[in-house]
CHARMM internal coordinates of N, CA and C (Angstrom, degrees):
IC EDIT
DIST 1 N 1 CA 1.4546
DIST 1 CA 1 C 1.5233
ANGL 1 N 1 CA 1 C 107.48
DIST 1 C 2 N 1.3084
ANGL 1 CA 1 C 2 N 127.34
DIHE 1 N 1 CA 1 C 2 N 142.32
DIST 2 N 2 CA 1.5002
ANGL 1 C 2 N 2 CA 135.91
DIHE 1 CA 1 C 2 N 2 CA -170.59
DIST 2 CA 2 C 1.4548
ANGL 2 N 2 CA 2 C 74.91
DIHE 1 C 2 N 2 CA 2 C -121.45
DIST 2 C 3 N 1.6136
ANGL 2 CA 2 C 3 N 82.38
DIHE 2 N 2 CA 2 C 3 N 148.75
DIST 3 N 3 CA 1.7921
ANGL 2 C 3 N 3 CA 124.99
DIHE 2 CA 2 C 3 N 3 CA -164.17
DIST 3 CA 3 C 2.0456
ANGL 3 N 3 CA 3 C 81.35
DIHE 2 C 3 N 3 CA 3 C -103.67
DIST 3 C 4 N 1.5525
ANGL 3 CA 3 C 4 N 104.97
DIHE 3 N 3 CA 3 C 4 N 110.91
DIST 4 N 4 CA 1.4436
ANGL 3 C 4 N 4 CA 136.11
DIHE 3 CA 3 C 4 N 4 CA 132.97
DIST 4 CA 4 C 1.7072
ANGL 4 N 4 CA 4 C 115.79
DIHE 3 C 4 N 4 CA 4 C 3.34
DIST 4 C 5 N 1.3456
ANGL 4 CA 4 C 5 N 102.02
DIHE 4 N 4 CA 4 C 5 N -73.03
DIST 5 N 5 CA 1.1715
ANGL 4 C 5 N 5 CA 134.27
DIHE 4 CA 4 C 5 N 5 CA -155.20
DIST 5 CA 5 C 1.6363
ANGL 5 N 5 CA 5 C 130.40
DIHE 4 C 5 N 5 CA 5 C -124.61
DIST 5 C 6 N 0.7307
ANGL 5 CA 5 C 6 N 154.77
DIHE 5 N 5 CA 5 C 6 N 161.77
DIST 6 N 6 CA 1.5531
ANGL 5 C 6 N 6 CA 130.16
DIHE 5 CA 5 C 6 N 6 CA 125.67
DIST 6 CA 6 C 1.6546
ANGL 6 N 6 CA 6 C 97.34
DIHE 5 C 6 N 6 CA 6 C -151.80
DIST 6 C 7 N 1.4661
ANGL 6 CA 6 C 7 N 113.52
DIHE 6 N 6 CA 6 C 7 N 155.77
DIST 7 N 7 CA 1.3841
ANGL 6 C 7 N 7 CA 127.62
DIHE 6 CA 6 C 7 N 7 CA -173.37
DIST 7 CA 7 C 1.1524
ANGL 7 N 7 CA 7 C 114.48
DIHE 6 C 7 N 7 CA 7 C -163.18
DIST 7 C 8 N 1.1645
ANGL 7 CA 7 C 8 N 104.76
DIHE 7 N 7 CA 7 C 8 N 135.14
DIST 8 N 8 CA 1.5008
ANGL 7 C 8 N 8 CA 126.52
DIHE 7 CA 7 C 8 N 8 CA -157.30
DIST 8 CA 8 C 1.7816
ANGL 8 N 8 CA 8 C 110.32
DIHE 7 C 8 N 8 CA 8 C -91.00
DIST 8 C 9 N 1.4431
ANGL 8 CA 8 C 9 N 112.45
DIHE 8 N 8 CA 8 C 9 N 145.47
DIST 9 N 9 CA 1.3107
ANGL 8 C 9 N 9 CA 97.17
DIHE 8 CA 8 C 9 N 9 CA 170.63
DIST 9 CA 9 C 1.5731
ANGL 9 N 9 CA 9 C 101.10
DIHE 8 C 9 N 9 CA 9 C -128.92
DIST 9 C 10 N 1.5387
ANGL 9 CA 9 C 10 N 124.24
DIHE 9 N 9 CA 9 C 10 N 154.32
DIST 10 N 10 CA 1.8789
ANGL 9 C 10 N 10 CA 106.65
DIHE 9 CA 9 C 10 N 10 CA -170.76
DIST 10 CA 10 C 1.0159
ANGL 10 N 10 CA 10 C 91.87
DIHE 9 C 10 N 10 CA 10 C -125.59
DIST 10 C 11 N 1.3168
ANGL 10 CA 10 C 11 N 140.01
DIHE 10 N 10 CA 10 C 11 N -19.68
DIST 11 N 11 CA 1.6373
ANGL 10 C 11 N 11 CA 116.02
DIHE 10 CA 10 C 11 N 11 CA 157.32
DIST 11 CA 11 C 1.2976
ANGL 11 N 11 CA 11 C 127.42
DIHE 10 C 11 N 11 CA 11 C -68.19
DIST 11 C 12 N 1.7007
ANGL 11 CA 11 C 12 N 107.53
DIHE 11 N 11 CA 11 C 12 N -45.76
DIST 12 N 12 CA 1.8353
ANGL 11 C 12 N 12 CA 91.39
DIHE 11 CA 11 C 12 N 12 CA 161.98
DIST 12 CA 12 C 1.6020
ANGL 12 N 12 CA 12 C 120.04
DIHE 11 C 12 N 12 CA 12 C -78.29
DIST 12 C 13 N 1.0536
ANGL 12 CA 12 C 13 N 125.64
DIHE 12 N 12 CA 12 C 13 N -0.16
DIST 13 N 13 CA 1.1718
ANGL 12 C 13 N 13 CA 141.23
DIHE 12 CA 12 C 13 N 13 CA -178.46
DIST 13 CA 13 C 1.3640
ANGL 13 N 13 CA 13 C 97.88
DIHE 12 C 13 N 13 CA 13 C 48.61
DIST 13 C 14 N 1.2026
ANGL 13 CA 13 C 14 N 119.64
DIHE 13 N 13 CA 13 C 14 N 71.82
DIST 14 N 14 CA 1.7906
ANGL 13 C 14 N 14 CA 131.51
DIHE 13 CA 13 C 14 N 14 CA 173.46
DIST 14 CA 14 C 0.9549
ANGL 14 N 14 CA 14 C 103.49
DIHE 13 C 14 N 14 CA 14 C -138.69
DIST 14 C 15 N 1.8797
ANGL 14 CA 14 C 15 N 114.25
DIHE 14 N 14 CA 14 C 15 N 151.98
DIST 15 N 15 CA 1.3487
ANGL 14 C 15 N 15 CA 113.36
DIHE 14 CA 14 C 15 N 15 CA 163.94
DIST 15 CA 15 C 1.8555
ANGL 15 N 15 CA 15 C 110.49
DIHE 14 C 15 N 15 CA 15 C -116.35
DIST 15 C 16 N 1.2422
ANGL 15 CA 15 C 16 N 101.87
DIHE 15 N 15 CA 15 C 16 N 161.87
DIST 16 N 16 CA 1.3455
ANGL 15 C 16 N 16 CA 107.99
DIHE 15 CA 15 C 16 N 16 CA -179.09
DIST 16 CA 16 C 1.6502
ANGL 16 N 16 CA 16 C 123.33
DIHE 15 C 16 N 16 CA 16 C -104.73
DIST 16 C 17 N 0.9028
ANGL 16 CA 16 C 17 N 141.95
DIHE 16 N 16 CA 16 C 17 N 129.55
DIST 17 N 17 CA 1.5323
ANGL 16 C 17 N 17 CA 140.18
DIHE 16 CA 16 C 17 N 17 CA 178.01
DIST 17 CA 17 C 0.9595
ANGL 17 N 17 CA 17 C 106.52
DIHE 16 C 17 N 17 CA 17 C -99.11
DIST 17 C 18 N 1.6268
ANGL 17 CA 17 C 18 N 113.04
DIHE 17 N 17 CA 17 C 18 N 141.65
DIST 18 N 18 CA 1.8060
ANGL 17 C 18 N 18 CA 104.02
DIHE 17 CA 17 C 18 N 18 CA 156.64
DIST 18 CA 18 C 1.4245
ANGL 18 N 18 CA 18 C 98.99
DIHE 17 C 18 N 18 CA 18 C -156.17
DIST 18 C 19 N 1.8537
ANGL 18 CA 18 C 19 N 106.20
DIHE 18 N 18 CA 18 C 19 N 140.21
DIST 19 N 19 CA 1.1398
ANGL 18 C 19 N 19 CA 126.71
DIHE 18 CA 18 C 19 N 19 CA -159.59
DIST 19 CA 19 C 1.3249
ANGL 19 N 19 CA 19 C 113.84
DIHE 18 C 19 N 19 CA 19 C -98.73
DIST 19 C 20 N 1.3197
ANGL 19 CA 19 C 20 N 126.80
DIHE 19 N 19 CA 19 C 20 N 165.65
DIST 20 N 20 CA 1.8716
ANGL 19 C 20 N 20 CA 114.47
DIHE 19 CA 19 C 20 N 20 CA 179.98
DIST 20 CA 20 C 1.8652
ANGL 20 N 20 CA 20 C 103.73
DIHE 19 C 20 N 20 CA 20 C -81.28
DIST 20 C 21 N 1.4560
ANGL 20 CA 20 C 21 N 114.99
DIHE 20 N 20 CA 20 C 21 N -9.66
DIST 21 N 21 CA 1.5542
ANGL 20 C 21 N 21 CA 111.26
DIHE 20 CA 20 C 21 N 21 CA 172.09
DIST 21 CA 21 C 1.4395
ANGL 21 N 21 CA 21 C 103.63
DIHE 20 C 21 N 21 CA 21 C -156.65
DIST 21 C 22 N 1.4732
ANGL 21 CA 21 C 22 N 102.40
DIHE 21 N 21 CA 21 C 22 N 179.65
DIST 22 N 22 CA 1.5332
ANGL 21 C 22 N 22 CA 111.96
DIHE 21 CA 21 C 22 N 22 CA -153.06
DIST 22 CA 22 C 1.7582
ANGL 22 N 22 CA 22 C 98.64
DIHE 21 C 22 N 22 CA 22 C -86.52
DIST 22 C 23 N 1.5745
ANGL 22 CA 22 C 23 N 97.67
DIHE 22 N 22 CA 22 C 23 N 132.12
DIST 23 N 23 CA 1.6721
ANGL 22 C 23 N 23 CA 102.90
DIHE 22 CA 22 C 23 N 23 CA 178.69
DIST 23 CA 23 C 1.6236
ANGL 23 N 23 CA 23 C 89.86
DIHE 22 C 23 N 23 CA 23 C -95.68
DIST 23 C 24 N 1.3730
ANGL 23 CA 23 C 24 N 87.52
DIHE 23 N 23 CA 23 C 24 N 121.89
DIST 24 N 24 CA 1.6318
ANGL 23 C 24 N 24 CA 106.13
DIHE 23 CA 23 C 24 N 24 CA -177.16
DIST 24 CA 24 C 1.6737
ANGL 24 N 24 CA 24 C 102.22
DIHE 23 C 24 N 24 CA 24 C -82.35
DIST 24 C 25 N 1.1167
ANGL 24 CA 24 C 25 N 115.81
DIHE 24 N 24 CA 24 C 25 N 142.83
DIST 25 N 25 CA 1.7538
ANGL 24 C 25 N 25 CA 128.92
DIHE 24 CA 24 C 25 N 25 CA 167.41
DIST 25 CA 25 C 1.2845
ANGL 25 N 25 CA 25 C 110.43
DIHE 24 C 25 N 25 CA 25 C -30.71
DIST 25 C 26 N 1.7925
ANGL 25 CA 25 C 26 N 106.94
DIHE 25 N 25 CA 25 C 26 N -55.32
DIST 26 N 26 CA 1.3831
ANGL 25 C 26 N 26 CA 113.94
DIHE 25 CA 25 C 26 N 26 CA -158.12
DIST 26 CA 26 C 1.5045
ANGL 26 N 26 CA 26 C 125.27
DIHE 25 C 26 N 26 CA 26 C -67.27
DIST 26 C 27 N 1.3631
ANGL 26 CA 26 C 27 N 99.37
DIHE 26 N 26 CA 26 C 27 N -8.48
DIST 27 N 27 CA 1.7149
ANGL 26 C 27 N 27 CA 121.13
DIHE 26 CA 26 C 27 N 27 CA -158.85
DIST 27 CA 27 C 1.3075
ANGL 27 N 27 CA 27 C 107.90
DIHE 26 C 27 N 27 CA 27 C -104.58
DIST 27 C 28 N 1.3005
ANGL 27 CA 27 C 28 N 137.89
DIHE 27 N 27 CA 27 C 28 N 138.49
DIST 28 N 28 CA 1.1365
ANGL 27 C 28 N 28 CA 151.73
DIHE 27 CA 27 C 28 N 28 CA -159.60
DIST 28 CA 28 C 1.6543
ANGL 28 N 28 CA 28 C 101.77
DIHE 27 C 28 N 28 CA 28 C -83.92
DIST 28 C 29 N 1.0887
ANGL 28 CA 28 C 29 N 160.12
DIHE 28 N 28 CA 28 C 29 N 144.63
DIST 29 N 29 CA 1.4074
ANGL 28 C 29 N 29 CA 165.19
DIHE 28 CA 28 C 29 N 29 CA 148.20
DIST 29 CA 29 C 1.9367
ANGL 29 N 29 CA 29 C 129.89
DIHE 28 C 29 N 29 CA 29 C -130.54
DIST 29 C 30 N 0.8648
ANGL 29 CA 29 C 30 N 95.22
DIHE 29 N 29 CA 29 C 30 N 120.31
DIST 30 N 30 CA 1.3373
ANGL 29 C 30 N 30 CA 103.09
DIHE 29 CA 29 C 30 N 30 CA 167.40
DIST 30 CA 30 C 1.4129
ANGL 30 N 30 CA 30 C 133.57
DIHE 29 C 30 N 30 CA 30 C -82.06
DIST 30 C 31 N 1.2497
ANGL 30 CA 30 C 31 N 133.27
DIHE 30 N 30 CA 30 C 31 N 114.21
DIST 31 N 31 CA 1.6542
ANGL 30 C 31 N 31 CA 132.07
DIHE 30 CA 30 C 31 N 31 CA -164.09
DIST 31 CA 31 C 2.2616
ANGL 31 N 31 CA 31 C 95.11
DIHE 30 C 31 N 31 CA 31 C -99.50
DIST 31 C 32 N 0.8200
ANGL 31 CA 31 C 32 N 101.77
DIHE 31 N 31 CA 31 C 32 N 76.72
DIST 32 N 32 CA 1.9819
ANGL 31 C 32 N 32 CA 91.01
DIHE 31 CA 31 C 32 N 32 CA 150.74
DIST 32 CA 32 C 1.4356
ANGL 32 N 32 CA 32 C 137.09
DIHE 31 C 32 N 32 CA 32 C -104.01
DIST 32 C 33 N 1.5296
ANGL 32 CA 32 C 33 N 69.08
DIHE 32 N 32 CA 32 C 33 N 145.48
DIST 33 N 33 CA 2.2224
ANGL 32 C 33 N 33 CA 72.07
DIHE 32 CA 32 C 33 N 33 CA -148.71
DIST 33 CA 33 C 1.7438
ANGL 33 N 33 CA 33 C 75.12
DIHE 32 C 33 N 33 CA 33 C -115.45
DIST 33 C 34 N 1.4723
ANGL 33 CA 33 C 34 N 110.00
DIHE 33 N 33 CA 33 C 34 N 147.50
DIST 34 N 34 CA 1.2839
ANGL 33 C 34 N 34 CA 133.62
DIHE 33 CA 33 C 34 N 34 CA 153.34
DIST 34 CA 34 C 2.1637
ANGL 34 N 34 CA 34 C 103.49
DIHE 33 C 34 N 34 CA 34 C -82.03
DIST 34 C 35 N 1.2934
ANGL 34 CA 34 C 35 N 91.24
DIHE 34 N 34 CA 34 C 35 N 122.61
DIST 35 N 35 CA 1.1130
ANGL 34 C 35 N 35 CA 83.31
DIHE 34 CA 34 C 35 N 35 CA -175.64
DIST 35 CA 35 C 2.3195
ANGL 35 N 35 CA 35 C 98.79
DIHE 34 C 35 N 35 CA 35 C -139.65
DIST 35 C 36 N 1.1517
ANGL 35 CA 35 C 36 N 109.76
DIHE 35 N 35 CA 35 C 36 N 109.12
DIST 36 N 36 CA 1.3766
ANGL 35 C 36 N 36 CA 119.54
DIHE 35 CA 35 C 36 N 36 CA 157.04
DIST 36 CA 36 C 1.4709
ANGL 36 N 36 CA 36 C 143.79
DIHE 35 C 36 N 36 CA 36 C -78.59
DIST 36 C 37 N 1.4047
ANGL 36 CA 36 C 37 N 130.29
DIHE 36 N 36 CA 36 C 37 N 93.03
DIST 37 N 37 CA 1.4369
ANGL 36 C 37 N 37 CA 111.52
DIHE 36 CA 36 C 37 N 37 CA -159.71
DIST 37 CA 37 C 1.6244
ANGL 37 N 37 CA 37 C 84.84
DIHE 36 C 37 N 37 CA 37 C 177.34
DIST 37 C 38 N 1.3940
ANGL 37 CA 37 C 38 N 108.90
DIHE 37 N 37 CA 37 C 38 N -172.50
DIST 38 N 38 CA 1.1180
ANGL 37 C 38 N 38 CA 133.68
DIHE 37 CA 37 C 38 N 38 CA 150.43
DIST 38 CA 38 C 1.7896
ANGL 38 N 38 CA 38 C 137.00
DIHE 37 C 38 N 38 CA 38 C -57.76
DIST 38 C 39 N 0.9573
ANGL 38 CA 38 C 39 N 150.52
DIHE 38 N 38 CA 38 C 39 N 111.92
DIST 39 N 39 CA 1.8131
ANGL 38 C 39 N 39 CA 132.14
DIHE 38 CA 38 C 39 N 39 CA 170.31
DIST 39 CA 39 C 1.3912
ANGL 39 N 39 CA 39 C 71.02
DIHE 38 C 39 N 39 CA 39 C -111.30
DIST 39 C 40 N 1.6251
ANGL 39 CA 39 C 40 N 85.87
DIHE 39 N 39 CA 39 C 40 N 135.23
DIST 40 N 40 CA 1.6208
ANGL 39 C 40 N 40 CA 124.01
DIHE 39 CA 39 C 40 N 40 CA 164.01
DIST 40 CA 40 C 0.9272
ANGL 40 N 40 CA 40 C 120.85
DIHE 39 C 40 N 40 CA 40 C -136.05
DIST 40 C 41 N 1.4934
ANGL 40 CA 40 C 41 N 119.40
DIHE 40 N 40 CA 40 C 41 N 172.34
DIST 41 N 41 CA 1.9912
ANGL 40 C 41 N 41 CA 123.46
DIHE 40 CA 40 C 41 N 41 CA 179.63
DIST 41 CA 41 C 1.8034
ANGL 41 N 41 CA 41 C 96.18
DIHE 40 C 41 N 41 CA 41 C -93.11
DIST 41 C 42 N 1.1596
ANGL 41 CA 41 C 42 N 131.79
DIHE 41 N 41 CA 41 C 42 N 28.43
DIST 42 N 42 CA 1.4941
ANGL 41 C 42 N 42 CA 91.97
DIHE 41 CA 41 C 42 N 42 CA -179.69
DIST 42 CA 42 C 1.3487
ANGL 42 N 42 CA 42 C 115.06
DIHE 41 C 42 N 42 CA 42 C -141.91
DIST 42 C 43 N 1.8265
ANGL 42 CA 42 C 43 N 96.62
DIHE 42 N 42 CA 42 C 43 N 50.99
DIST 43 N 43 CA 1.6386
ANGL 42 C 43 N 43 CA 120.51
DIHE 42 CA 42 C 43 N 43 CA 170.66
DIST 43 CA 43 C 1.3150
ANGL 43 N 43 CA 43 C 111.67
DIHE 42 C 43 N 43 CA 43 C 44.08
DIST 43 C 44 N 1.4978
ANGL 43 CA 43 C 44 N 114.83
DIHE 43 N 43 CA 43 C 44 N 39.67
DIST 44 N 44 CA 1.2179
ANGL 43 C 44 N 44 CA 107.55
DIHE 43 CA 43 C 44 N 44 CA 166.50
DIST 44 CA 44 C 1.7710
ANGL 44 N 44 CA 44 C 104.83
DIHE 43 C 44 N 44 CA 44 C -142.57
DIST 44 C 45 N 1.4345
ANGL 44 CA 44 C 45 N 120.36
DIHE 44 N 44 CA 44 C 45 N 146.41
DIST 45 N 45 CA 1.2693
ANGL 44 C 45 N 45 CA 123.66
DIHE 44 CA 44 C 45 N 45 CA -172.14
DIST 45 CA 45 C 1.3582
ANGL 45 N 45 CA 45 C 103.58
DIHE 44 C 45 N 45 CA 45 C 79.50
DIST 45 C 46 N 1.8724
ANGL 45 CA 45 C 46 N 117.79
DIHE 45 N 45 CA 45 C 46 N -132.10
DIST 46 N 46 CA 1.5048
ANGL 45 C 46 N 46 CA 151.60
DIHE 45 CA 45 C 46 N 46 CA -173.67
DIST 46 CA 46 C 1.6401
ANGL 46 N 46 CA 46 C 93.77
DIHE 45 C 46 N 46 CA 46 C -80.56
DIST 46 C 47 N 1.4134
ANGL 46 CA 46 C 47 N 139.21
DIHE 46 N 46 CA 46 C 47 N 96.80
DIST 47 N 47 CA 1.4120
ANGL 46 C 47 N 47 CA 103.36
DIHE 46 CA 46 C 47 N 47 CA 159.18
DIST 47 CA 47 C 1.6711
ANGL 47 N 47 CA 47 C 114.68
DIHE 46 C 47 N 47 CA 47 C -147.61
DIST 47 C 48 N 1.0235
ANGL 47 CA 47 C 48 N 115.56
DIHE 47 N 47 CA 47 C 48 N -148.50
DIST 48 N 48 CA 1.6026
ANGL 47 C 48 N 48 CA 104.15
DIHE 47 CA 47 C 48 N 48 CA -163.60
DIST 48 CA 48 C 1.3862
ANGL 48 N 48 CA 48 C 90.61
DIHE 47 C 48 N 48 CA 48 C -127.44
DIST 48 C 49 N 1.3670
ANGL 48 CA 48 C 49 N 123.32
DIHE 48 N 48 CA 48 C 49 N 165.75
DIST 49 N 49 CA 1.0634
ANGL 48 C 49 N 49 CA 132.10
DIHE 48 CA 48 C 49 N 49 CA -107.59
DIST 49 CA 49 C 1.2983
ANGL 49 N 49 CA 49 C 105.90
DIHE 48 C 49 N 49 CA 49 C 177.85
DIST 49 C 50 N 1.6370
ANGL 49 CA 49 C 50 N 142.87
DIHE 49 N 49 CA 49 C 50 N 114.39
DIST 50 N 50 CA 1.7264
ANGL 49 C 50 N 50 CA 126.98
DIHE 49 CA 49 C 50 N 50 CA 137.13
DIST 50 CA 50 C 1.0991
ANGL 50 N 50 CA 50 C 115.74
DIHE 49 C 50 N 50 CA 50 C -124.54
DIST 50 C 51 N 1.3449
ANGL 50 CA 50 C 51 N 131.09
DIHE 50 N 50 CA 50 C 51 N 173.96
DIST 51 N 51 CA 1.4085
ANGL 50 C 51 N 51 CA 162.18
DIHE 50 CA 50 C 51 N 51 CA 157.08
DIST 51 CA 51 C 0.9471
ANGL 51 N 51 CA 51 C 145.49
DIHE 50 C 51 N 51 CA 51 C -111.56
DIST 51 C 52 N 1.3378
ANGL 51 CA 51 C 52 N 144.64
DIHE 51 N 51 CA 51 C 52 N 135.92
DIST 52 N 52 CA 1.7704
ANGL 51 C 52 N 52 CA 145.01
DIHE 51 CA 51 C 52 N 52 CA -167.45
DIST 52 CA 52 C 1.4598
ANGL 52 N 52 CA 52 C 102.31
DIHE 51 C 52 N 52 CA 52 C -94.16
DIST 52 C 53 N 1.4739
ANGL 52 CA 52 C 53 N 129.37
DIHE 52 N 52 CA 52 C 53 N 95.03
DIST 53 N 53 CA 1.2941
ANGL 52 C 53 N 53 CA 103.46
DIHE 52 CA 52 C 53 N 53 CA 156.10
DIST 53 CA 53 C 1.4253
ANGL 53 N 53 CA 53 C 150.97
DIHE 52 C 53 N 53 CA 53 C -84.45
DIST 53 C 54 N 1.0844
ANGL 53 CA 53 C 54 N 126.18
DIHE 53 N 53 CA 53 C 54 N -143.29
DIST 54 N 54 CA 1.4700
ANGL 53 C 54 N 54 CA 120.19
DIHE 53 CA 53 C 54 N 54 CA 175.79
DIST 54 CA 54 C 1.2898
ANGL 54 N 54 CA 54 C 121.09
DIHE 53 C 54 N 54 CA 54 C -46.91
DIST 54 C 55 N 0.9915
ANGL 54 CA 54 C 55 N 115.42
DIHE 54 N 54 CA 54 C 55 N -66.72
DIST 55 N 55 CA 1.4924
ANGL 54 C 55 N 55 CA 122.02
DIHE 54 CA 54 C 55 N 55 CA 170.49
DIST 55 CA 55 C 1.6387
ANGL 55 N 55 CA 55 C 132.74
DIHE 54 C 55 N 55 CA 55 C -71.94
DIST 55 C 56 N 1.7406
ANGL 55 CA 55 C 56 N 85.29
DIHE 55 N 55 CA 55 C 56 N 25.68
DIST 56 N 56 CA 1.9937
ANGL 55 C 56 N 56 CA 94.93
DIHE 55 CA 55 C 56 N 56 CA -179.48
DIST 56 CA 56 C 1.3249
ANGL 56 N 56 CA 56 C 124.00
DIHE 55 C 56 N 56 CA 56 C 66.31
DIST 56 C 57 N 1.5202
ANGL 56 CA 56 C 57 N 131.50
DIHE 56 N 56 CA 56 C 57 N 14.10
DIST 57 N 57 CA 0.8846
ANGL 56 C 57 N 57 CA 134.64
DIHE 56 CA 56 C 57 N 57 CA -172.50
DIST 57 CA 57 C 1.6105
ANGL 57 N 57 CA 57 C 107.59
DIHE 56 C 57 N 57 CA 57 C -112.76
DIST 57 C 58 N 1.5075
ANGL 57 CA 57 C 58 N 109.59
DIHE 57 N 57 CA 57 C 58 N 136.90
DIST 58 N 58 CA 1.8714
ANGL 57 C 58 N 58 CA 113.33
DIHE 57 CA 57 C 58 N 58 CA -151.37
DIST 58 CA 58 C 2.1678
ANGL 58 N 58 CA 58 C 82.88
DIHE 57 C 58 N 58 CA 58 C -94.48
DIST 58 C 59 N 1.1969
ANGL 58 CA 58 C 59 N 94.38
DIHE 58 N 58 CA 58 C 59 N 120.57
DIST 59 N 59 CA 1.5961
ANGL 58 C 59 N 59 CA 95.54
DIHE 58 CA 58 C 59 N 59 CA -174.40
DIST 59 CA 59 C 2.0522
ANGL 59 N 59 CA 59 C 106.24
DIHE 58 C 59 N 59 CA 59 C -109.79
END
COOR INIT
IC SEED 1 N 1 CA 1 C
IC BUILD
């Protein structure tokens, strides 16, 4: 499914998608984004990122 729309916001620095119908929960989807730039470690812009979840494992 191709995204409708998309619009940017620069104070929350989020973007928004919107589809021609409803992506249901139940349904599996894939998001690919062409993306050009840098990923870096220093939480700013594109960057990478982990987390500990529930079960203590650094994901």
């Amino acid at each position: 499914v191709t995204a409708t729309s998309v619009s940017y916001n620069v104070e929350e620095e989020t973007i928004t998608l919107e589809f021609p119908q409803v992506l249901h929960v139940s349904s599996s989807w894939i998001l690919d984004i062409t993306y050009i730039g840098l990923v870096n470690d220093k939480l700013n812009g594109f960057y990478r990122s982990v987390y500990t979840d529930a079960d203590n494992n650094v994901q």
